[in-house]
C-alpha positions as CSV (number, residue, x, y, z in Angstrom):
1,X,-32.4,36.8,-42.5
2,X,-30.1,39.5,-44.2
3,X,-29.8,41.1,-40.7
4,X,-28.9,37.5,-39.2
5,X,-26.1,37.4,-42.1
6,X,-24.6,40.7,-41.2
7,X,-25.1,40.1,-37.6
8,X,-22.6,36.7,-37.7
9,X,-20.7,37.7,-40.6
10,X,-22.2,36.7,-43.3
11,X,-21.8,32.9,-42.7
12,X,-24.8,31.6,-40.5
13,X,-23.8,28.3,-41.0
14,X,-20.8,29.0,-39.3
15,X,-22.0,28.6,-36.0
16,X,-24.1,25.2,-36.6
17,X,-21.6,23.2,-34.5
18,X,-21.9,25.9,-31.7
19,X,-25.6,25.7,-31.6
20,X,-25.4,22.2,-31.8
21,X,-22.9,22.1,-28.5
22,X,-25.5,24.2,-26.6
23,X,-28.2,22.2,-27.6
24,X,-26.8,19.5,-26.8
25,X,-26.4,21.1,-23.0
26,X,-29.7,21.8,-23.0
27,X,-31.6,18.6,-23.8
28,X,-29.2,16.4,-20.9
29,X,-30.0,19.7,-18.4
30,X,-33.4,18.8,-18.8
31,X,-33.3,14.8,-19.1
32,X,-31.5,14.8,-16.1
33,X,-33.5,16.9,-14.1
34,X,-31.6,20.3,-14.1
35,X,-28.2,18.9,-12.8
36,X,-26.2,19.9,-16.4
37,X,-25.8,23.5,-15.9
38,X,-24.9,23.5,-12.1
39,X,-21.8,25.4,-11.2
40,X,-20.3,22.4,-9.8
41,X,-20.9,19.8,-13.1
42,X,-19.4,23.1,-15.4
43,X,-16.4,22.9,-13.3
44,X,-15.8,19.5,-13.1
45,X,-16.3,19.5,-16.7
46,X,-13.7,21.5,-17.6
47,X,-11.4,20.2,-14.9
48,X,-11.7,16.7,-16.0
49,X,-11.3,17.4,-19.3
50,X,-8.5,19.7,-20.1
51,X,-5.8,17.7,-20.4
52,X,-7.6,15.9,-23.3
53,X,-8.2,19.3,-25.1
54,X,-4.7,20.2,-24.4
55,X,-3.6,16.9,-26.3
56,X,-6.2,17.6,-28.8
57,X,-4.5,21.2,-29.6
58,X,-1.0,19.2,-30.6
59,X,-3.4,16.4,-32.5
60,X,-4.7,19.0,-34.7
61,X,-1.4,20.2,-35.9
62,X,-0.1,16.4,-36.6
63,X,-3.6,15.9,-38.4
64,X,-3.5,18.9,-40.3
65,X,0.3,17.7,-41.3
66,X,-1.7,14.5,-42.7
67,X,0.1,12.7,-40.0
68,X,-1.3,10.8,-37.1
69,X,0.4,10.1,-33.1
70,X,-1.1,7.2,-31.4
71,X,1.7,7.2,-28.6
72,X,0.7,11.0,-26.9
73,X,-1.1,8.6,-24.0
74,X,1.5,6.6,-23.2
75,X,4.3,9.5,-23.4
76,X,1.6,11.4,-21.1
77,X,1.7,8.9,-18.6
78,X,5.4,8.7,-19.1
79,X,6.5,11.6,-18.5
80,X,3.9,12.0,-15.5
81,X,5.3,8.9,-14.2
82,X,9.0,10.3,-14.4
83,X,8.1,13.4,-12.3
84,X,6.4,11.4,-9.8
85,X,9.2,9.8,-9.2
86,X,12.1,12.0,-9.5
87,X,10.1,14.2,-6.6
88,X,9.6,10.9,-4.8
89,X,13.5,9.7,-4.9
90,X,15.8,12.1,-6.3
91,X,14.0,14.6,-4.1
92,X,13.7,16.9,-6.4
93,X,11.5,20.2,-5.8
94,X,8.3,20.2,-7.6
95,X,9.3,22.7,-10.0
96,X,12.1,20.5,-11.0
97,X,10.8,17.6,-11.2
98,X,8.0,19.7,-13.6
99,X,10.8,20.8,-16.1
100,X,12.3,16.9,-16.5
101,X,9.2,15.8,-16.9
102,X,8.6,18.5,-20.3
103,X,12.4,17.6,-21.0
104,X,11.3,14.2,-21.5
105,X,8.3,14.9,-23.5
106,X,10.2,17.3,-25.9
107,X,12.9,14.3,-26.2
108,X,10.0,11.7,-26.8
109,X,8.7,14.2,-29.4
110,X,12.6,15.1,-31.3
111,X,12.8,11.1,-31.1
112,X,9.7,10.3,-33.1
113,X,10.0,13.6,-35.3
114,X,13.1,12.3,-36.3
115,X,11.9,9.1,-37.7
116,X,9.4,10.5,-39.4
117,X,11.5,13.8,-40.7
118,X,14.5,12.3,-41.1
119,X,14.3,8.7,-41.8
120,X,11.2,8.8,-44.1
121,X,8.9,6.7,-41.6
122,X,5.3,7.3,-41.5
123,X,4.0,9.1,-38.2
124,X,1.3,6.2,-38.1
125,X,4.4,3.6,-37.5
126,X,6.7,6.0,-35.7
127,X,4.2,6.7,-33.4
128,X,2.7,3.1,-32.6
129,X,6.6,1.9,-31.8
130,X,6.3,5.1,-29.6
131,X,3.2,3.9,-27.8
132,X,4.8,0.2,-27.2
133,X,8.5,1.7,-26.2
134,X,6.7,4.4,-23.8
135,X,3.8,2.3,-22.0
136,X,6.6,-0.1,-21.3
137,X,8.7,2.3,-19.5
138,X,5.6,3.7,-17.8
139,X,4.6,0.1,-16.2
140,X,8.7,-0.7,-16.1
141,X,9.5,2.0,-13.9
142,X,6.2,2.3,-11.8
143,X,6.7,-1.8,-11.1
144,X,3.2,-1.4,-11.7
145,X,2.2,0.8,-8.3
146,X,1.1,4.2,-8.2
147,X,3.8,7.0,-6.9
148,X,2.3,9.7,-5.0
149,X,2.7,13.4,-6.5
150,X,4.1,16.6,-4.9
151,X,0.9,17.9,-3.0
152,X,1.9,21.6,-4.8
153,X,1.0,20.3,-8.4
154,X,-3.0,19.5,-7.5
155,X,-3.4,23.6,-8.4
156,X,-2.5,22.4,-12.2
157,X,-4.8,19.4,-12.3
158,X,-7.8,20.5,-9.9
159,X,-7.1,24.1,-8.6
160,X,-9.2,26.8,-8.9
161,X,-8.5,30.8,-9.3
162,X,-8.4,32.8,-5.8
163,X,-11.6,33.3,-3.9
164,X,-12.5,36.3,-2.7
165,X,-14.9,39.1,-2.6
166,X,-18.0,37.4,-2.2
167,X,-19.5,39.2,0.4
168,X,-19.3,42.4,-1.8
169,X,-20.4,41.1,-5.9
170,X,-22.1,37.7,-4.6
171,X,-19.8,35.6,-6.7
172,X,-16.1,35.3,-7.1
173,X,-14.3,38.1,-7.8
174,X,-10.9,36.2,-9.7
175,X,-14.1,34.5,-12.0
176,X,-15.5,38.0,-12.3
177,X,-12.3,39.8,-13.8
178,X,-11.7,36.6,-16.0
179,X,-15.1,37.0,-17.5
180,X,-14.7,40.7,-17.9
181,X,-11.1,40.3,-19.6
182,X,-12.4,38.0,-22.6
183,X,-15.3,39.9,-23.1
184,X,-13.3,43.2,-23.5
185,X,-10.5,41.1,-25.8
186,X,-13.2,39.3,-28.1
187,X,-14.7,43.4,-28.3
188,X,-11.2,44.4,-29.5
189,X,-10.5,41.9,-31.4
190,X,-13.7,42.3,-33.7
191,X,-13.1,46.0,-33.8
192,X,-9.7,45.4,-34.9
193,X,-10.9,42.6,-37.6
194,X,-13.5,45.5,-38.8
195,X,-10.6,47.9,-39.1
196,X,-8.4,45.3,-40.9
197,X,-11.2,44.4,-43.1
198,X,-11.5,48.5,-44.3
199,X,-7.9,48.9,-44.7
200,X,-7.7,45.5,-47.1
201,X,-10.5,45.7,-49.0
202,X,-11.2,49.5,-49.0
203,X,-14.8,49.2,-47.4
204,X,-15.5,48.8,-43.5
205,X,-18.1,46.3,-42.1
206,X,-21.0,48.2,-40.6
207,X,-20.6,49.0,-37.4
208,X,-23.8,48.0,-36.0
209,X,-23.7,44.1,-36.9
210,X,-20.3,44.3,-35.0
211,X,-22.0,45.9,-31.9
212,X,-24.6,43.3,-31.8
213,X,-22.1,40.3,-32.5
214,X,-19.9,41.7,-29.1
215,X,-22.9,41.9,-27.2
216,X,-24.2,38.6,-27.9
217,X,-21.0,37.0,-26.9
218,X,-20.6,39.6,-23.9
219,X,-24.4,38.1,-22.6
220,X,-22.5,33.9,-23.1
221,X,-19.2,35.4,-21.3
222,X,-21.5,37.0,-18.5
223,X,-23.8,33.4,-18.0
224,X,-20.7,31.5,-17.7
225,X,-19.0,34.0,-15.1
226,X,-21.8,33.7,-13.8
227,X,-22.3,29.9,-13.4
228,X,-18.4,29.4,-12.8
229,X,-18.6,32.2,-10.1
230,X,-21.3,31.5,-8.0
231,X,-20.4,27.9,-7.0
232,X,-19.6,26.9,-3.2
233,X,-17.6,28.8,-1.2
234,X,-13.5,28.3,-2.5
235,X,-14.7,27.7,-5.8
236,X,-14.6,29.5,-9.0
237,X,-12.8,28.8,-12.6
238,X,-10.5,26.3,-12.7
239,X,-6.9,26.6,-13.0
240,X,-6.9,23.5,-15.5
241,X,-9.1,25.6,-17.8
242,X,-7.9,28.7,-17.2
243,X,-3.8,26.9,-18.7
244,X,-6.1,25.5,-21.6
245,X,-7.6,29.0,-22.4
246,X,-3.8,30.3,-22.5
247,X,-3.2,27.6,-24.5
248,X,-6.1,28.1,-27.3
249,X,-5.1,32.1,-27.6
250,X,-1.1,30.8,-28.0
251,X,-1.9,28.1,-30.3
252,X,-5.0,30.0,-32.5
253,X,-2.2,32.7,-32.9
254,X,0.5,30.1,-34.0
255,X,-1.5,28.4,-36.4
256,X,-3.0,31.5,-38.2
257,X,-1.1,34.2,-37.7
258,X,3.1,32.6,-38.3
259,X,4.7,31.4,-40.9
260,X,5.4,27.8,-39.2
261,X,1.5,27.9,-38.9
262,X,1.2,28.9,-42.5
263,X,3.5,25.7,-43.4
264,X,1.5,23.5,-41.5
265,X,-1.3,24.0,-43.6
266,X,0.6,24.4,-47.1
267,X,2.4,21.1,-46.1
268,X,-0.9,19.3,-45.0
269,X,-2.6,20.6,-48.5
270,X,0.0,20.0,-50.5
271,X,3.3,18.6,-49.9
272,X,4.8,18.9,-53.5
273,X,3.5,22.1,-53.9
274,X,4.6,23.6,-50.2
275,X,8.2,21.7,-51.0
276,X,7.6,23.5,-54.8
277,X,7.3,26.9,-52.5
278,X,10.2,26.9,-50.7
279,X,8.4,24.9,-47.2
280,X,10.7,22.7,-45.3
281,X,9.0,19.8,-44.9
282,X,11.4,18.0,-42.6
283,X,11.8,21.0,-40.4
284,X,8.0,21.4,-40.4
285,X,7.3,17.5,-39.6
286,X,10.1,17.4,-36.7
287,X,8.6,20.4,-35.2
288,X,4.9,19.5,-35.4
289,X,5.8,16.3,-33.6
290,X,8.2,18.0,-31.0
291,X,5.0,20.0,-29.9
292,X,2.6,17.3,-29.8
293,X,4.9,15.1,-27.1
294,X,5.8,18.5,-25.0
295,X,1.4,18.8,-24.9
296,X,1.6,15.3,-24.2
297,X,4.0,16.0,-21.3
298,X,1.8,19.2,-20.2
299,X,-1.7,16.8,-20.0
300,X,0.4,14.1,-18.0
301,X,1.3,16.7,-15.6
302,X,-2.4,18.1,-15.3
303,X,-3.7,14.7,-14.5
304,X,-1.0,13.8,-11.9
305,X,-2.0,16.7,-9.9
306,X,-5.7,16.4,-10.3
307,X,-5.5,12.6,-9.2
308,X,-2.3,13.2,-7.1
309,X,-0.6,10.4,-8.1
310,X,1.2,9.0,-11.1
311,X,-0.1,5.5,-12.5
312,X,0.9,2.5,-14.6
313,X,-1.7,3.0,-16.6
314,X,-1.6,6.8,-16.5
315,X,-2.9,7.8,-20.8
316,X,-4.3,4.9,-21.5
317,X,-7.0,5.9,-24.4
318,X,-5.9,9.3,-24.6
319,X,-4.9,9.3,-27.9
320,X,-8.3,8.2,-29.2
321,X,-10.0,10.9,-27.4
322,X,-7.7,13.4,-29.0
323,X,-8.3,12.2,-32.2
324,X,-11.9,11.9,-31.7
325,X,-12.3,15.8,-30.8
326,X,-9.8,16.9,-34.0
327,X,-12.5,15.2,-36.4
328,X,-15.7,16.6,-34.5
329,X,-14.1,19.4,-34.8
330,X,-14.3,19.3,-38.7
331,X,-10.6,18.4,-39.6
332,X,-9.9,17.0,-42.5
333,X,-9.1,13.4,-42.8
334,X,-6.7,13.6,-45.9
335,X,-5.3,17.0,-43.9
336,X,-4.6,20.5,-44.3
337,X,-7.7,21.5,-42.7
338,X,-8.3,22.7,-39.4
339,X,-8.3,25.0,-36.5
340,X,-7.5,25.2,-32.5
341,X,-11.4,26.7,-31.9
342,X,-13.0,24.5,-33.4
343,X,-11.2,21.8,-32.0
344,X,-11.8,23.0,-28.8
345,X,-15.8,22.8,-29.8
346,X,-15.0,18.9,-30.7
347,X,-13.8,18.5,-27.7
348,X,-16.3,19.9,-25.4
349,X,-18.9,18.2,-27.0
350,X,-17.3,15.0,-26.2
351,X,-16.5,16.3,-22.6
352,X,-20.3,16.9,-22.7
353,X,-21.8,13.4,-23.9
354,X,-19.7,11.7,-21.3
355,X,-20.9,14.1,-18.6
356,X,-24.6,14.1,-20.0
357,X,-24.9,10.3,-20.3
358,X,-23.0,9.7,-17.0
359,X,-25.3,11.8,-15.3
360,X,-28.6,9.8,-16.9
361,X,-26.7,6.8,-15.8
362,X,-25.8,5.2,-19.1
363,X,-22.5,2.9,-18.6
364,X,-19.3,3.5,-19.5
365,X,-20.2,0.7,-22.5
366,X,-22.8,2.5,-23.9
367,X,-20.9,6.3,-24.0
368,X,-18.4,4.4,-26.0
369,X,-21.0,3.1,-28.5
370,X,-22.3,6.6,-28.2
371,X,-19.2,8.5,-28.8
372,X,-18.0,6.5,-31.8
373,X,-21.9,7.2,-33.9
374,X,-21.1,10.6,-33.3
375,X,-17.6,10.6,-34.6
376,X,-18.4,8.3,-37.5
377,X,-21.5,10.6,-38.3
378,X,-19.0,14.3,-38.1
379,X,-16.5,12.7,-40.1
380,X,-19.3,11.1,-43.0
381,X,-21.3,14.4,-43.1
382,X,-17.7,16.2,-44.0
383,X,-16.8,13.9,-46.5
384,X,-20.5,14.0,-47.8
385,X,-20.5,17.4,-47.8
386,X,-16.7,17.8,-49.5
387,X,-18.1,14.9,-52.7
388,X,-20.6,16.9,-53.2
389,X,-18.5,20.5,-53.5
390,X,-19.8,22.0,-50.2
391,X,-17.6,23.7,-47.5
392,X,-16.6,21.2,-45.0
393,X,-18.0,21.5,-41.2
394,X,-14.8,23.3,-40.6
395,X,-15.1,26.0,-43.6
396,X,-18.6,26.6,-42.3
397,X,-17.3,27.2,-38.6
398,X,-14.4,29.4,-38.5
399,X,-13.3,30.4,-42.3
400,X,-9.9,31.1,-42.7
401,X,-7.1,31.8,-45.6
402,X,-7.0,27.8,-45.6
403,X,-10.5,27.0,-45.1
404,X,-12.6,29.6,-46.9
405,X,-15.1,27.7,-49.8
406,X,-13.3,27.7,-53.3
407,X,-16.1,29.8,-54.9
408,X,-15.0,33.0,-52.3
409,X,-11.6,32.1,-54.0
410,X,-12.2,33.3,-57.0
């Protein structure tokens, strides 16, 4: 068990959400007959659900804020509308008509920042108004019909890296050197961490535990080349997932690594205190919500070009699936807790109960019963867990400055 300890860190707990996520894999691979863990299901996995984990990133940072934005659906669906149609009639290139449509997300998001920064009003409010005032210009200008998309932008939504080179490794080549580049950054980064760790504190990790930790991730990274590699011919990893991987490293490095991520945190623990310590709060609201809309804006555009078109009711629920994968994910409900990883492991186990149950043929009613007892349940064990002066889900899974258990405080 000691060996276990130094193997993940010391904090075994840390990966229960993990195991959970991959038993959770398991048990639908085998109750639906093998058809889970098929290179074709992985892909459409990911592809159909990056634009919610995308949203999800921006959600985490308005949650950890203690704020909330019900209206990153409709501005979604907005701003995918608005591209549709300034390709469609203004005859605009796709590229274009790509920028407007994150110009008008980053105005939807200044908008609703402002109210909230500026004029005191709570994002909860702002944000609903939001929702009305953008789902109404979503049906208004549609008239209610879909507009067709710019054929280039279905390599955001439902592209897939190059494919080549089977002939010569048996699987995708593009999948192959995507694999071997995250297994070779995860090895430097814990190398680096262990070399941080002996510069800080005078006394280096091991190296052995650190050898075993890379190569247990390097054997995960090599089954999912693997499975993402080896599917039919002009397959491999999808485009979608490969902008929401880009997106995790940028946002993981924002979060925990700047000072606006830093003040984030301070304002969602504290705001007296962070306002105490120098923190703009305005500045740091405005911001926070400026992101979440131009996310919102980036998701509308992924789903436009995976269903190559732009529809009335384009986000619709969106924002509830966001939310939903922030609080599996172990965020705190009063705020000032939270990160982009293990968001991202909130999310995929959502992304996997809705795959799972749709391949066992459970409705679309009962995945929604489903999904909510499992949100419910992740949010009650935190707050059991938090009254009775435990680390949170989140503290357990990726300990940070903000995160770490008070009695490591001290």
């Amino acid at each position: 068990m000691d060996k276990l300890k130094q193997i993940f860190g010391g904090k075994l707990r840390q990966y229960s959400m993990v195991v959970a996520l991959v038993a959770l894999v398991v048990i639908f691979n085998i109750a639906s007959g093998g058809r889970m863990v098929t290179s074709s299901n992985f892909q459409n996995l990911i592809s159909g659900n990056s634009y919610v984990l995308v949203l999800a990133i921006g959600m985490l940072m308005v949650i950890v804020i203690g704020q909330i934005d019900l209206s990153v659906g409709s501005v979604a669906g907005f701003s995918g509308m608005v591209m549709a149609l300034a390709a469609r009639d203004l005859h605009l290139p796709w590229w274009c008509a790509v920028l407007l449509s994150l110009a008008i997300g980053a105005a939807a998001g200044a908008w609703q920042g402002f109210w909230l920064a500026q004029v005191g009003i709570p994002g909860f409010i702002t944000t609903l108004g939001g929702m009305m005032i953008f789902r109404g210009g979503v049906i208004w200008l549609s008239r209610s019909i879909s507009v067709p998309a710019p054929p280039q932008l279905k390599m955001f939504g439902a592209g897939y890296l190059p494919d080549f080179g089977r002939n010569v490794t048996g699987m995708n080549n593009s999948t192959l050197a995507l694999g071997i580049m995250a297994a070779v950054f995860f090895a430097l980064s814990q190398l680096r961490r262990r070399r941080r760790a002996a510069v800080l504190n005078g006394k280096a990790e091991e190296l052995w535990p650190v050898v075993v930790r890379i190569l247990l991730v390097a054997v995960v990274i090599a089954y999912l080349t693997w499975i993402f590699g080896t599917g039919r011919p002009g397959t491999s990893f999808p485009v979608p997932g490969l902008i929401l991987a880009i997106l995790v490293v940028i946002y993981h490095t924002i979060t925990q690594r700047t000072r606006f991520g830093r003040h984030i945190y301070a304002v969602g623990g504290n705001k007296v205190s962070a306002a105490l310590s120098g923190v703009n709060i305005k500045r740091t609201y405005f911001l926070t919500m400026l992101n979440m809309s131009l996310l919102a804006a980036l998701a509308g555009i992924m789903f436009v070009g995976r269903s190559t078109a732009a529809g009335p009711s384009d986000g619709t629920g969106w924002e509830m699936d966001a939310i939903a994968a922030v609080y599996i994910g172990g965020a705190a409900v009063s705020g000032g807790v939270g990160t982009v990883f293990a968001t991202m492991i909130g999310g995929l186990t959502m992304a996997v109960l809705n795959s799972g149950l749709m391949l066992m043929g459970v409705g679309a009613d009962r995945t929604q019963v489903i999904k909510g007892f499992v949100l419910l349940a992740a949010v009650a064990l935190d707050v059991f867990n938090k009254s009775q002066g435990r680390p949170s889900i989140i503290g357990r899974l990726f300990p940070s400055k903000e995160t770490k258990p008070a009695e490591e405080k001290t």
